[in-house]
VOPAGU-2260 file (C-alpha; in pm, 1 decimal, decimal comma):
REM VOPAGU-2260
SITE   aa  ch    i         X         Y         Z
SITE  UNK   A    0    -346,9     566,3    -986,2
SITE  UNK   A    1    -386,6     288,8   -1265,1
SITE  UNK   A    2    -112,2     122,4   -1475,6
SITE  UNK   A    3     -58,7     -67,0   -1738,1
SITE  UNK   A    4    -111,2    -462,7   -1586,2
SITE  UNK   A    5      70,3    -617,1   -1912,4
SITE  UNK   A    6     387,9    -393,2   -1795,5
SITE  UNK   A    7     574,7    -577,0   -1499,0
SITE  UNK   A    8     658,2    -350,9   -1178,3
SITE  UNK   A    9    1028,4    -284,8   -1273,5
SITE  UNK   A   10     915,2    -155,7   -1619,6
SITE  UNK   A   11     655,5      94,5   -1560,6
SITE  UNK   A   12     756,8     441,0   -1542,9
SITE  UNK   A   13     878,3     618,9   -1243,2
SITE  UNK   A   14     725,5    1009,1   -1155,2
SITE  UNK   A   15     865,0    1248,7    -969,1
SITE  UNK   A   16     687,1    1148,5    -708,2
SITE  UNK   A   17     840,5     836,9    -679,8
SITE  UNK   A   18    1216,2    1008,4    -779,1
SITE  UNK   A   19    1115,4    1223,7    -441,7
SITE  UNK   A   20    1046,6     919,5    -220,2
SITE  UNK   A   21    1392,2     752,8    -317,2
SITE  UNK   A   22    1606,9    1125,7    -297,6
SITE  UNK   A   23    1415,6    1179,7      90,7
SITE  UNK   A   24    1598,1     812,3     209,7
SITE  UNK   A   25    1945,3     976,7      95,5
SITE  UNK   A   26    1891,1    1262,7     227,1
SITE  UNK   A   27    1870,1    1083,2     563,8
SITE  UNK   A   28    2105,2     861,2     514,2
SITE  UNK   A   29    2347,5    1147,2     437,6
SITE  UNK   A   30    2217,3    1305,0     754,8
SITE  UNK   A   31    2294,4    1005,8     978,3
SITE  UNK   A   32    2645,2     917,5     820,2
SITE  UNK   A   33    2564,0     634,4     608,7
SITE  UNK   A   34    2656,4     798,0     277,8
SITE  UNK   A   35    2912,1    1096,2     225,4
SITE  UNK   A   36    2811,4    1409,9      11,0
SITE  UNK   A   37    3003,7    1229,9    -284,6
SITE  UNK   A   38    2767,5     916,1    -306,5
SITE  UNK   A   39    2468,1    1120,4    -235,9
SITE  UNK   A   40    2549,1    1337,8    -584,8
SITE  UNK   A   41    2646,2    1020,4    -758,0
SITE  UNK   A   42    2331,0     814,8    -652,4
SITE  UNK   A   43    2138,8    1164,0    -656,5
SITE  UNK   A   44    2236,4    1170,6   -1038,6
SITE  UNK   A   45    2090,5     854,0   -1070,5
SITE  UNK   A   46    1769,7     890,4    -934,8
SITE  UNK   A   47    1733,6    1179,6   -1151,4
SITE  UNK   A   48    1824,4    1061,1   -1475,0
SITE  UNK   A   49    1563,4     710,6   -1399,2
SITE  UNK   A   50    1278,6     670,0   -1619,6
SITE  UNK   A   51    1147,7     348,4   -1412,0
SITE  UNK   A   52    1059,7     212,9   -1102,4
SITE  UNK   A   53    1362,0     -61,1   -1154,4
SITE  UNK   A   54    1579,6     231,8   -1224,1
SITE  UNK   A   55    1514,2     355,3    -904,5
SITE  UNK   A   56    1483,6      80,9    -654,0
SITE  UNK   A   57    1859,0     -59,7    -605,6
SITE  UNK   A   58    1937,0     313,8    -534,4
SITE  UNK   A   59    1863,7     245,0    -153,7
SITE  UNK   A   60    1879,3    -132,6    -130,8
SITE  UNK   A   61    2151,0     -97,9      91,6
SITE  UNK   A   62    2062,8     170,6     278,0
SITE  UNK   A   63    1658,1      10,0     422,5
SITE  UNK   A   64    1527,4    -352,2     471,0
SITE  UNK   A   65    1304,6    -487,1     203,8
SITE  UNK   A   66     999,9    -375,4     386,7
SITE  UNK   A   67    1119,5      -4,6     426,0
SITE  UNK   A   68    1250,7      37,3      95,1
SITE  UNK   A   69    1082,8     408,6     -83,4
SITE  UNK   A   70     962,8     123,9    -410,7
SITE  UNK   A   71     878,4    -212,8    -389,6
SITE  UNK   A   72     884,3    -444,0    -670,5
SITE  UNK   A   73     783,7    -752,5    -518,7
SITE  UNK   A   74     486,1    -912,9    -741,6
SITE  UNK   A   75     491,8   -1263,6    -469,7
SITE  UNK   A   76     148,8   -1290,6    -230,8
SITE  UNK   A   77     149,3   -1102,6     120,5
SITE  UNK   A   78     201,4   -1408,4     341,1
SITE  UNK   A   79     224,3   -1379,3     698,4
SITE  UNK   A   80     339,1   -1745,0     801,5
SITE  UNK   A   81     366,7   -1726,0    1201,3
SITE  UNK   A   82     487,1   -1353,3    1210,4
SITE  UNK   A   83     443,1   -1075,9    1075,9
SITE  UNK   A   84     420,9    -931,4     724,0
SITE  UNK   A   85     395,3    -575,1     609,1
SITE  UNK   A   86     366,1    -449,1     284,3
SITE  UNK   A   87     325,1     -62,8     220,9
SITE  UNK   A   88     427,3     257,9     101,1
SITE  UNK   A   89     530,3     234,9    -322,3
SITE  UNK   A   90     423,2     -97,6    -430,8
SITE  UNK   A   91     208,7    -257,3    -739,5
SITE  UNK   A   92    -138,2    -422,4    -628,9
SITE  UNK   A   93    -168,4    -698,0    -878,4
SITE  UNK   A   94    -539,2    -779,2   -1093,9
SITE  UNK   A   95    -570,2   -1126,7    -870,0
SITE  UNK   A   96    -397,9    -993,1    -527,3
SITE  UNK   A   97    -316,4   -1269,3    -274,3
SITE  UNK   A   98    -278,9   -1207,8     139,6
SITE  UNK   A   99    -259,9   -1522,5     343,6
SITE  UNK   A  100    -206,9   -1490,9     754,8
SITE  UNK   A  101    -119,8   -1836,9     941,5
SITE  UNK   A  102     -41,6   -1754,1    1272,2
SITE  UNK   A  103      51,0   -1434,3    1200,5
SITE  UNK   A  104     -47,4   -1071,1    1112,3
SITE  UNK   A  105     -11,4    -952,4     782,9
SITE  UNK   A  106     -44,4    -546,0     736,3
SITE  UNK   A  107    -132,0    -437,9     429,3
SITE  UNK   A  108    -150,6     -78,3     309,2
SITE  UNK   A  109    -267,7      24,3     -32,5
SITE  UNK   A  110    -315,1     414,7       2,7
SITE  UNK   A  111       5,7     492,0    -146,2
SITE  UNK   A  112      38,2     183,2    -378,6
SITE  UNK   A  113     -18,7     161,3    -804,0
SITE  UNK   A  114    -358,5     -62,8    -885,7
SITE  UNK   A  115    -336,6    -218,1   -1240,4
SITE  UNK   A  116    -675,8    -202,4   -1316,3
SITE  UNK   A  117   -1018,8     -49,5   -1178,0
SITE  UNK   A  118   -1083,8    -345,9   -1045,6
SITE  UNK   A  119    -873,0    -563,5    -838,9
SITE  UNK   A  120    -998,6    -926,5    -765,8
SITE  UNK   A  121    -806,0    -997,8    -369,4
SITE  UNK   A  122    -824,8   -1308,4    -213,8
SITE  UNK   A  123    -795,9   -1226,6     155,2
SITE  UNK   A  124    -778,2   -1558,0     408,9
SITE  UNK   A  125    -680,5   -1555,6     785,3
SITE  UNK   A  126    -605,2   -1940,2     953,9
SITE  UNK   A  127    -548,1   -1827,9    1290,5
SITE  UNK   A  128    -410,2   -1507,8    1220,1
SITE  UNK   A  129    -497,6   -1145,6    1114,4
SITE  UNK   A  130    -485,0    -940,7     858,3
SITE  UNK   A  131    -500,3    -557,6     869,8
SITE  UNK   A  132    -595,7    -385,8     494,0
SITE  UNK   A  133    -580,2     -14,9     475,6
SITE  UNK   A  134    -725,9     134,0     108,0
SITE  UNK   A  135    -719,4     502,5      30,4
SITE  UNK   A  136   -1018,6     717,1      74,7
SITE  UNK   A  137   -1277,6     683,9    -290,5
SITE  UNK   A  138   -1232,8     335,0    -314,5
SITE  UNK   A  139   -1562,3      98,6    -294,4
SITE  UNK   A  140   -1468,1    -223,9     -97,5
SITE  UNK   A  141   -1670,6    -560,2    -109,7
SITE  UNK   A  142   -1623,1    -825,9     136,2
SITE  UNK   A  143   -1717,5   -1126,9      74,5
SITE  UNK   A  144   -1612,6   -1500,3     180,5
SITE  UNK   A  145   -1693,3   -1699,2     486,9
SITE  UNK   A  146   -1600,3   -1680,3     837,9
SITE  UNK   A  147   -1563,8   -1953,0    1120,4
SITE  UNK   A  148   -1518,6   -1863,6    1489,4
SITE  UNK   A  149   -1386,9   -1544,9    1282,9
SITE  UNK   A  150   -1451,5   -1198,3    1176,4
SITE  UNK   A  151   -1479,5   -1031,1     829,0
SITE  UNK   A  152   -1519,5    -654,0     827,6
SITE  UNK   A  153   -1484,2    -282,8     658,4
SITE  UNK   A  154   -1491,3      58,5     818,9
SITE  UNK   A  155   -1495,6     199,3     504,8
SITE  UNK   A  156   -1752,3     465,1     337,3
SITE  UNK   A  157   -1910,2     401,0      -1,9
SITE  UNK   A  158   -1746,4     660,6    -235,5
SITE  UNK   A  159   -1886,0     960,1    -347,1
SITE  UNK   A  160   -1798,2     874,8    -759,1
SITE  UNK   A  161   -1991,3     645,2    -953,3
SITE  UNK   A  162   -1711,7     525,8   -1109,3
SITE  UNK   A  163   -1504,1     456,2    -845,6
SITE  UNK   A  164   -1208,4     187,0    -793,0
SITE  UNK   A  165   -1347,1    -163,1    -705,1
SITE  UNK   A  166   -1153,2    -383,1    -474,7
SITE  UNK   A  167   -1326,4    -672,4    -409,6
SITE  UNK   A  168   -1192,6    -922,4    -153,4
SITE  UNK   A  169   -1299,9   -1306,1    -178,1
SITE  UNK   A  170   -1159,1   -1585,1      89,5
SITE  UNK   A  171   -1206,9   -1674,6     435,5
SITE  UNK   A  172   -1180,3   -1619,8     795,0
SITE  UNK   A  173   -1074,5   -1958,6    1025,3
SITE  UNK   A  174   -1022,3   -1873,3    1396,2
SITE  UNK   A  175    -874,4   -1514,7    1213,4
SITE  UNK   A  176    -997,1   -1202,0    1100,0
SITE  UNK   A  177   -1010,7    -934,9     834,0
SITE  UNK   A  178   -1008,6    -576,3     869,6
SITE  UNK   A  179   -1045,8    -322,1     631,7
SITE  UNK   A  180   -1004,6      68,0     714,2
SITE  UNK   A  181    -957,5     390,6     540,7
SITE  UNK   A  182    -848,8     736,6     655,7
SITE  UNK   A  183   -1085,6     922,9     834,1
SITE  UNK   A  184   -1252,6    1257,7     708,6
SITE  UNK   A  185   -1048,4    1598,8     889,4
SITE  UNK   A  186   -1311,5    1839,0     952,6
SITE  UNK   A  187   -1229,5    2159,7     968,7
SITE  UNK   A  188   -1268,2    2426,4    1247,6
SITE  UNK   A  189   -1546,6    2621,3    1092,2
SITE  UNK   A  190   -1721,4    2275,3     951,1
SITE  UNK   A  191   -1748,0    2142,3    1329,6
SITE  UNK   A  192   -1876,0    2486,5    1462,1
SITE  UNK   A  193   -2189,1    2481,3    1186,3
SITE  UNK   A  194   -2238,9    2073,3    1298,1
SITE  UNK   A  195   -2283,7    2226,5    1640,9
SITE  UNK   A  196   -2487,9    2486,8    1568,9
SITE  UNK   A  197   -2685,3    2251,2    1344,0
SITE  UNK   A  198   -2592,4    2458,4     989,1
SITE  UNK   A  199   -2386,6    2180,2     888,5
């Protein structure tokens, strides 16, 4: 799904999606004790009545750490400085995206995320580290860059539409790698019995 780039995070408007994502963490956190029935109407009536993603996010700040929070606003570069990173779920890919591993392992999931344009531009470098991309299925991914003592690599298939979402990721590999994956295909029952009975 594309937004408007010129529109930060914390302005662009939220869908019921997202209002579903945010409601789901208060319904567990009613479930578990953290909030009484009470604050889950009054935060309920919140999430409700939002009309954008920074309505929505302090609804649960308290409730998740940064990293498991249902929308992420953070526009700063993925940067996995001896440890780990992780950024996934509801988040805003930026035109020029930046993911830097030093020692560590940053994860990096885009198949639920909000791309600003058709085209996003990543710069993708691992210095004795690792990073781990995950893009949703459709999306044409071009690796470029250099490697030393490294590895640069995609899993992914080309899409099926011509006019596909580009990301194309620039940088290097030093003594680190780069991975890039996408969900695999579910076959059904029946499409696995004609493969085997060579119909498919």
């Amino acid at each position: 799904m594309f937004v408007n780039e010129s529109v930060p995070p914390a302005g662009l408007r939220a869908a019921n999606a997202d209002r579903e994502r945010v409601l789901e963490v208060l319904r567990a956190a009613v479930a578990d004790g953290r909030l009484d029935l009470s604050e889950f109407d009054e935060r309920a009536d919140r999430v409700n009545a939002a009309r954008t993603l920074g309505d929505l996010a302090p609804v649960t700040a308290d409730l998740l750490p940064p990293e498991r929070q249902p929308i992420l606003l953070d526009e700063a570069p993925v940067a996995a400085l001896f440890g780990n990173q992780t950024r996934s779920g509801r988040w805003v890919v930026q035109a020029r995206q930046v993911v830097f591993a030093l020692g560590g392992t940053a994860e990096v999931d885009m198949r639920e995320a909000l791309l600003v344009r058709g085209h996003i531009r990543m710069t993708a470098s691992a210095l004795f580290g690792r990073i781990r991309l995950q893009v949703p299925e459709g999306v044409e991914v071009r690796v470029r860059g250099w490697s030393f003592l490294g590895l640069r690599s995609t899993s992914t298939r080309p899409p099926r539409s011509g006019d596909a979402p580009v990301l194309e990721i620039q940088g290097f590999s030093l003594l680190g790698s780069l991975r890039v994956s996408s969900p695999r295909r579910r076959r059904g029952l029946l499409g696995r019995g004609r493969e085997r009975r060579g119909l498919a």
